[in-house]
N, C-alpha and C positions, 0 to 999 in steps of 0.2 A: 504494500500500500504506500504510494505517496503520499508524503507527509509537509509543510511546510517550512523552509527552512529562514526565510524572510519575509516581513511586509505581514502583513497588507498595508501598500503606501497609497492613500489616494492623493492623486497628482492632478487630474485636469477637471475642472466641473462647466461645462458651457455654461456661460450667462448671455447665449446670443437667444437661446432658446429656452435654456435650462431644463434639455429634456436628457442629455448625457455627461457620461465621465471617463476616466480612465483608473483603473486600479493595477499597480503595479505588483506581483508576490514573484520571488524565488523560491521552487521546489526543490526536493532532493533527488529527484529524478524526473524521465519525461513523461507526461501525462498532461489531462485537459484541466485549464484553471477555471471554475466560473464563479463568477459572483451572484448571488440573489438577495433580491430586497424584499420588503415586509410590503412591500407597493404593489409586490409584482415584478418589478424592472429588473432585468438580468442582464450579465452577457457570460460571454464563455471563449477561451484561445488555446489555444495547443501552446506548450513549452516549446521555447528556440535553446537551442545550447550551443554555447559559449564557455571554451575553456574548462570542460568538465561540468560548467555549473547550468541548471535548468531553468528557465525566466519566462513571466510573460506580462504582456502590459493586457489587461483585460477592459474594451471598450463596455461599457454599460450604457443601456438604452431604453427609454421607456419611463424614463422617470419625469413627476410632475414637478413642473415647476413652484418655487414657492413653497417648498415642505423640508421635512427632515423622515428622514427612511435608515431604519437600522439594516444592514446586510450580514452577510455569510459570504465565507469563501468556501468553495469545496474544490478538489483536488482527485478527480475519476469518482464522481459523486458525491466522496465524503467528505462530511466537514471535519474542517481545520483550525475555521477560525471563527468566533471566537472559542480562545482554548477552554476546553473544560475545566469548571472554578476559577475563571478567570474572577479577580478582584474590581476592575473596571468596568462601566457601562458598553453597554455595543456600540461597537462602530456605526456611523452612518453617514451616509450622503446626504447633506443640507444646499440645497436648490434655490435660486434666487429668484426671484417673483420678476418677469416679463412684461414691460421693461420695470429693469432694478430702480429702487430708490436711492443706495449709495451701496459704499463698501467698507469694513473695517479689514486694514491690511495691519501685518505686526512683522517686523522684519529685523535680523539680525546676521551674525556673521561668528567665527571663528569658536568651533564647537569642539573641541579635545575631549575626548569620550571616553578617559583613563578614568574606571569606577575608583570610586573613593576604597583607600586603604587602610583596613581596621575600622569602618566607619568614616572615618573624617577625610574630607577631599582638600587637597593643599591648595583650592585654588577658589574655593568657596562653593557655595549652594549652585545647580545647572540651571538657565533659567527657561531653559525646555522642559526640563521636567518638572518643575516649581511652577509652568503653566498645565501643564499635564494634569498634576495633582490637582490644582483648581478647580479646571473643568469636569477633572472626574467627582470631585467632590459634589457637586454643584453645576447637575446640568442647566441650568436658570443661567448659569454665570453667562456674561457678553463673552464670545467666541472671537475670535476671526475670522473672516471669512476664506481670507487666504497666508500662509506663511510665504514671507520671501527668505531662503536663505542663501547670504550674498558672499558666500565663499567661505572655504574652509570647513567644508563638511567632514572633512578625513585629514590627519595629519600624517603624510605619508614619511614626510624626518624628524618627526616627534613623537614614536611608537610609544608604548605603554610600556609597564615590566611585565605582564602577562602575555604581550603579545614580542617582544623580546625574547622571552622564554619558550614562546612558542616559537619565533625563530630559529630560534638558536638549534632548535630538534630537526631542522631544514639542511639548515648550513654553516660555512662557519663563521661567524660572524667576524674575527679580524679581517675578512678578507671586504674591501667593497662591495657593497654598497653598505656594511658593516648591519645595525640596527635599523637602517630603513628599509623600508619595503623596496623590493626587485623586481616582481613578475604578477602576474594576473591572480593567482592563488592569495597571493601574499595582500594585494588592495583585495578582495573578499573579504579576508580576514579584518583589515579596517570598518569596512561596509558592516560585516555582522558587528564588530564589536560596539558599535557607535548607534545602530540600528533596531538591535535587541534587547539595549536598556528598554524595561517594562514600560517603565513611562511615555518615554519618546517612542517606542513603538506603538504604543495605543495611540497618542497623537496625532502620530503621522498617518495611524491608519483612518483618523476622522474628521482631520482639518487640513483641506487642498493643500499642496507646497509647490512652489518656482524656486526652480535652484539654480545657479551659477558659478564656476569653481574661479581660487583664485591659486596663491603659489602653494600653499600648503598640499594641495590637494595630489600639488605634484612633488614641489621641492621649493621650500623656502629663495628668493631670486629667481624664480623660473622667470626667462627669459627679460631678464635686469636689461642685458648688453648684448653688442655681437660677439662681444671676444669673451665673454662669460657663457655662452651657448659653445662657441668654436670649443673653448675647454671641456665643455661639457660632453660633446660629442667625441673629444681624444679617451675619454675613459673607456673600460672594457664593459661598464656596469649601465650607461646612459638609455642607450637604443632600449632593450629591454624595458627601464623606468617609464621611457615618455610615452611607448608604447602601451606599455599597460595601463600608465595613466588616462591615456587619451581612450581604451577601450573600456575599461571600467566608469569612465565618465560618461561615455554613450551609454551603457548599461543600466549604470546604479540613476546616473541623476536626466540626463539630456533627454532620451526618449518620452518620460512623463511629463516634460515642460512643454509637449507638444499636442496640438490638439490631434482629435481623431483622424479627420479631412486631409492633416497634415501627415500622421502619421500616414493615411493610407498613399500618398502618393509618393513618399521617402522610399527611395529604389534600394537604398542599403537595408533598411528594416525589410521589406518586401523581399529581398534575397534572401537576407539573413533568416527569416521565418520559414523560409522554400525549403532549405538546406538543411541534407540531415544533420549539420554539425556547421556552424557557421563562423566559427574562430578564424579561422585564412579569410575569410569576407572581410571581416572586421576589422583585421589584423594592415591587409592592407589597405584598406580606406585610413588610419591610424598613419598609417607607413606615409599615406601620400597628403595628408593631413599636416603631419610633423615637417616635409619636406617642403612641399607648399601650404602656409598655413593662408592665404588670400583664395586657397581651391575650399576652403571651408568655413561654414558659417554659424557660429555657436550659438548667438545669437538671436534673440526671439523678442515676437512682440504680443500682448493678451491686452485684450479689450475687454474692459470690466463694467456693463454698462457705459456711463461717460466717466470713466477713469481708463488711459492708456499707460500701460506697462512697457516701458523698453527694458529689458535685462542685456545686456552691453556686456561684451567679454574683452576683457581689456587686460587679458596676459597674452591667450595665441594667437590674436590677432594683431599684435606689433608689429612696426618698421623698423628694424635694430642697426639698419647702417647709421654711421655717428651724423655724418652729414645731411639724412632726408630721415630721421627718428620721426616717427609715429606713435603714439598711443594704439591707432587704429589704421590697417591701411583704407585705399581708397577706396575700394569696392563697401568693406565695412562702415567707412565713415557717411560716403553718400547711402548706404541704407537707413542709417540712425535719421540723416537731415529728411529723408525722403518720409519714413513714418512719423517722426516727428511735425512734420507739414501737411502731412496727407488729410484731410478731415478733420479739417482743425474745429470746426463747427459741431464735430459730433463728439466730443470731448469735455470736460471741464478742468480735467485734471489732468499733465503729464505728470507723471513718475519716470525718471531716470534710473534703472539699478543699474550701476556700477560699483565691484568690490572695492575698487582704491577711491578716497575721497576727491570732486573737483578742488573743492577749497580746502585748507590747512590751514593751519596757524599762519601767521606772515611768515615770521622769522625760517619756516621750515620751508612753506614757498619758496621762499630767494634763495634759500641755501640752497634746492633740489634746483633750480633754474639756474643759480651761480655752475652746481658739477657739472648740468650739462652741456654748461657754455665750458670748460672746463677741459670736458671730455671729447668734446668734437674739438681741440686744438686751438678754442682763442687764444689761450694764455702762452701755447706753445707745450712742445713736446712733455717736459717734465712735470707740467703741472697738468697736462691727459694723462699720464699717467698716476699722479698721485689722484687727480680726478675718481680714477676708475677703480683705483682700491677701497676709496672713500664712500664710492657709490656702495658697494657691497659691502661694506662693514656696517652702514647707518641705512639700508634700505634705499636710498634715494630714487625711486625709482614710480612716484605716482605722477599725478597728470601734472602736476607743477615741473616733474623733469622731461615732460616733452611740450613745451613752450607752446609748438603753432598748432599743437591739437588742445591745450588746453584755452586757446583763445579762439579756434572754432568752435568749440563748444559754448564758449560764451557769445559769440557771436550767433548761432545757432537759437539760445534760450531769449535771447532780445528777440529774433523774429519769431520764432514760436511765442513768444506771448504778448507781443505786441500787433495792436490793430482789429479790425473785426473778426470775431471767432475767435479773439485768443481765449487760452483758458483762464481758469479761476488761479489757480498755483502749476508751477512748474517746482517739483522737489526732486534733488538729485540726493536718490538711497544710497547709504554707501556704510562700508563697516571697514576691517583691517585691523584700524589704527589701536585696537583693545582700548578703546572711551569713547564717551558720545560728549557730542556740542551740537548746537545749532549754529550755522552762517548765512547771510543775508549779503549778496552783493550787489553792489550799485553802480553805474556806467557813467562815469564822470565825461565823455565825451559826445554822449550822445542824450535823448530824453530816456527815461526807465520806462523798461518794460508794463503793461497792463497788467500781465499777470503778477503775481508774489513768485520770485524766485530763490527758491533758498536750498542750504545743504543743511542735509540731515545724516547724520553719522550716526550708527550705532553699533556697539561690538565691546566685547568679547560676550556671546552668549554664555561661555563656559572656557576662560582663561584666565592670564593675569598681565600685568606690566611691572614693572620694579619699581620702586620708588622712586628713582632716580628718572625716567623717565615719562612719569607723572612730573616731576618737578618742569624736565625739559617742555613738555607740551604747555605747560600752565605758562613758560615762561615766552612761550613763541606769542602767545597774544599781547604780550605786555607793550608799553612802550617802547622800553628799551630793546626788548627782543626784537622791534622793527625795524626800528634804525641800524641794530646790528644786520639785519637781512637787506635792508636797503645798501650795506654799504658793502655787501655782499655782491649784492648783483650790480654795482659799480665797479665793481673789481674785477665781475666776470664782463663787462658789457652787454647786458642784459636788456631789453627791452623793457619798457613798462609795461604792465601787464591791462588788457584792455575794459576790468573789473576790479576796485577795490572790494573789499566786504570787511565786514565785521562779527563778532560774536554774540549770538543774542541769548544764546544760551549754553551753561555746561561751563569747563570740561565734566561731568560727571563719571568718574570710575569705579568698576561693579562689574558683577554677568548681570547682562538687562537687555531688555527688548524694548522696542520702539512702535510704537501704535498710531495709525494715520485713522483715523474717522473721517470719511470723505463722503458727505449729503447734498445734494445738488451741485452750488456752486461755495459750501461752507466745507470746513477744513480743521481740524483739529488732533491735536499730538497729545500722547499721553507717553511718557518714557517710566517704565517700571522695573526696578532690581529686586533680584532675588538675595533676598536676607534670610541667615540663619536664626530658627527663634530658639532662645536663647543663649547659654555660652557653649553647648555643644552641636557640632555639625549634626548627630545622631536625633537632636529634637525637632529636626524636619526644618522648614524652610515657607516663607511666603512671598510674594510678589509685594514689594511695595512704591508705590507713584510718589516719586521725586519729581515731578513736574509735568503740570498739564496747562496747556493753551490752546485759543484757538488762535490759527494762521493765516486768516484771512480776515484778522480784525486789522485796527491801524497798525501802517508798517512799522512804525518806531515807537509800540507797545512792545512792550515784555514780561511774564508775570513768572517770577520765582517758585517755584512747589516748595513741597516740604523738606 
């Protein structure tokens, strides 16, 4: 008998119709996956395999709009899931009433899935599973309708000591890739580990997710530079890495991000599904992926009623020569300006998800804009090279270190919300940085945008930063940390950048999530950390709101939380 060995993840819910989904599970062998609801609405797919392991995205159909429907998964009839004695409520499909009234999204980043040790976790309460327990407690409680998770679902160079250990029974670990993951088996192992916490499993299997990987997923600097890639490729351990990374990423997160219509026309899924074993399918689409990353597009866009989703992939789709650096190349960049323009009238709301923030602190800005004037050879040879070691040791590597995509993007957010049809807010999601702020920028050379544009940071769902760089960020906004950035990028000759901004909220540091309440053309943020109650980790954990507002009241309001 097949049995379940992951998921149930529900990943896609139509809000054009609100009459389907997609549910994602991995089996332990091949067999037929189908989902049934308490409605009626079903669907059913056969296992694809890949690399040993059995998968299927199961489309579901039939469902009314405007309700909530508990389901079942069975696996050649029998059910799987919910497991027997399960502690938590049923899973279900919640369907948005045609056409929607609004959305509530909750989005975060950088999720290290290492169970806590003896009880107590070194890095605090998760705050996936601190939302988990909520809702389980309390299905009344406000939900969200959709989870963004904006990188870092998996840390492929930051293993755990149980999955270490399980390494280690592989291979030998002095040898490279040492303790991180090497091959397709090996990210599984991240997948379940991260997947199968009880809480986050029930979660994920009853509140939609959009996902987008960032470096973690592959390798902390995945693709920083070109001559940081060139080295990457001399090792005997790399090919192997990106490859798996890149097929596990189709696996575990990218196929769900996709609607059905879409899915059906994807000629890799379509093979992949044909094929009694589909590993070499995938393996080289990966292959020519890695080699050409402009022949691939990670990239998606979801329409939420009138809220539009861009999710932006803004590792493999870089330009890494020093001289024409991109964030995005061109193919990528004119897709983003093209949805982003398209129907601007049927919208009220853009959402930006990109893992690395637009805006920073200043002082960190100029610094990342000083290297990579630095690093393409203004200053001259030796200081691109101290440049490029610089980069890599301090990260330097978000949209402030590629100059003319981080001013098309702001050039881009001026005409998307300005003039008729623009929207109500333009917010650009973003995590990475392990703290949240709010930023508000403003275009000193032209008139401001209609819309409210602002960055919204959020991250570590479940990490840490040092104290020391808590200090550093706090200090990038200050005064002084400006003029030290300003005189930064005087020294690199640096452009002005074609947006100042400022901080209207934060830094706040914690695991926390980020909540947009988006109702017609009103807009509203709620940011909440998970706090341990009491003095031991073992006394559980609650959600507590550090700050709520709304975003579309006056722009130069700002109101403090608790």
């Amino acid at each position: 008998m097949a049995d379940l060995r992951l998921g149930p993840l529900l990943r896609y819910v139509d809000w054009e119709s609100g009459g389907s989904a997609t549910v994602w599970v991995e089996a332990d062998r091949p067999c037929t996956a189908e989902v049934r609801c308490a409605d009626g609405a079903r669907g059913a797919s056969r296992t694809f395999r890949i690399a040993g392991h059995h998968y299927a995205l199961v489309p579901v159909t039939g469902l009314t709009p405007g309700t909530t429907t508990a389901y079942e998964v069975l696996l050649d009839d029998e059910r799987v899931w919910p497991p027997a004695g399960s502690l938590f409520p049923d899973s279900t499909i919640r369907t948005p009433e045609v056409p929607s009234d609004g959305i509530t999204v909750s989005f975060g980043s950088c999720r290290w899935s290492a169970a806590p040790d003896d009880g107590h976790d070194p890095v605090g309460p998760d705050a996936l599973d601190t939302l988990a327990l909520r809702l389980a407690a309390d299905p009344t409680a406000e939900r969200p309708d959709v989870l963004l998770l904006l990188g870092d679902q998996v840390y492929a160079d930051e293993t755990s000591k149980e999955t270490r250990s399980w390494l280690a029974t592989r291979r030998d670990l002095s040898e490279p890739p040492g303790a991180e993951v090497a091959d397709y088996e090996e990210y599984s192992r991240l997948y379940d580990e991260s997947w199968s916490d009880p809480e986050v499993r029930w979660l994920l299997s009853t509140v939609p997710s959009c996902m987008i990987f960032d470096d973690h997923d592959v390798i902390d600097d995945w693709n920083t530079s070109a001559s940081w890639l060139a080295e990457m490729r001399e090792t005997a351990w790399w090919q192997d890495r990106i490859l798996s990374g890149l097929m596990s990423y189709w696996v575990y997160q990218h196929l769900g991000n996709l609607s059905p219509a879409e899915l059906e026309s994807d000629e890799l899924y379509t093979a992949v599904r044909a094929a009694p074993d589909g590993t070499d399918l995938l393996k080289s689409f990966a292959t020519g992926a890695d080699a050409d990353p402009a022949s691939v597009r990670w990239s998606y866009r979801r329409d939420f009623g009138r809220t539009r989703l861009l999710m932006v992939d803004t590792r493999a789709a870089r330009v890494l020569d020093e001289k024409n650096r991109s964030m995005l190349d061109a193919g990528e960049a004119g897709w983003v300006r093209e949805q982003a323009l398209a129907g601007r009238e049927t919208y009220d709301h853009l959402l930006i998800g990109t893992s690395l923030p637009w805006l920073l602190p200043p002082l960190i800005h100029d610094a990342e804009s000083w290297n990579a004037a630095l690093c393409r050879g203004e200053r001259g040879g030796r200081w691109a090279r101290f440049g490029e070691d610089l980069r890599r040791r301090a990260d330097l590597e978000h949209w402030a270190a590629f100059p003319d995509s981080f001013a098309e993007l702001a050039r881009l957010f001026a005409e998307a919300g300005s003039g008729d049809g623009a929207p109500a807010t333009v917010c650009v999601l973003s995590g990475d940085v392990h703290h949240a702020y709010v930023a508000e920028p403003s275009w000193p050379d032209r008139a401001q945008p209609d819309a409210r544009v602002l960055q919204l940071t959020c991250s570590p769902v479940h990490n840490s930063i040092p104290r020391s760089i808590q200090v550093g960020f706090r200090f990038g906004w200050s005064r002084t940390g400006r003029r030290l950035g300003r005189a930064l990028a005087r020294h690199g000759r640096v452009s002005k950048p074609p947006v100042s901004w400022r901080r209207t909220g934060g830094p706040w540091f914690g695991n926390q999530l980020m909540t947009l309440t988006l109702r017609g053309r009103s807009a509203g943020l709620r940011l909440e950390q998970a706090r341990a109650l009491g003095s031991e980790q073992t006394a559980g954990a609650q959600l507590v709101t550090v700050e709520e507002r709304e975003l579309t009241a006056d722009r130069d309001a700002s109101h403090s939380g608790a």
